[in-house]
N, C-alpha and C positions, 0 to 999 in steps of 0.2 A: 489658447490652452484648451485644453478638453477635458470634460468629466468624465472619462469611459470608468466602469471599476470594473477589476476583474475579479470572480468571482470562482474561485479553488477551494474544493477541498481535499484536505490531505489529512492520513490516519496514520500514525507513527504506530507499530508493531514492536511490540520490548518483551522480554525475552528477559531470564535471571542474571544475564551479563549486559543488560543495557539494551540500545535501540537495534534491533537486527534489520529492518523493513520498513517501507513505509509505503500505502494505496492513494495513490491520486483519481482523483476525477476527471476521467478524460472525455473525450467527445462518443455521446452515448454510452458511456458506462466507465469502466474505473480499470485501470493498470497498476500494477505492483514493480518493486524495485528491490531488493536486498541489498542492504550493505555491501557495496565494490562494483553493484554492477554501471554498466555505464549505461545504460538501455531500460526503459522500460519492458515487462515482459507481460504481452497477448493485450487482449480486450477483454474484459469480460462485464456481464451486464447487469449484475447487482453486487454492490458491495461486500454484500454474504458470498457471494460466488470469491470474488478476488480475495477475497481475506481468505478461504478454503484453499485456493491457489498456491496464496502464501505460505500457509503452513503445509503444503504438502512439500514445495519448494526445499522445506527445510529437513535436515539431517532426519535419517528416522530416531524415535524412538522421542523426537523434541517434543516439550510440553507445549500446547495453546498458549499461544503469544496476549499478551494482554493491549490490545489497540485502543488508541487515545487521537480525540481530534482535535487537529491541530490549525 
């Protein structure tokens, strides 16, 4: 048996109808996902960056997502 732990983080992105998004931790920086996609989308290198991302991603005129770590 082994002890490896892995070690993720992920930021759930919600939105006034629920969870729209969510930014993982990937190797060297942090990728984003919207609800439906099947793909993570780009790299990007501080988690301010990918949360930026995100909301740009979204519909215009959307309010700032409120992210929660998960």
């Amino acid at each position: 048996m082994s002890n490896t732990t892995v070690d993720t983080h992920t930021w759930v992105a919600f939105g006034p109808a629920g969870a729209i998004g969510s930014i993982s931790a990937a190797d060297g920086g942090f990728a984003f996902r919207l609800m439906g996609d099947s793909a993570p989308r780009g790299a990007y290198p501080t988690l301010a960056v990918a949360k930026s991302a995100l909301y740009a991603a979204l519909v215009p005129g959307s309010d700032w997502p409120e992210f929660k770590e998960h």
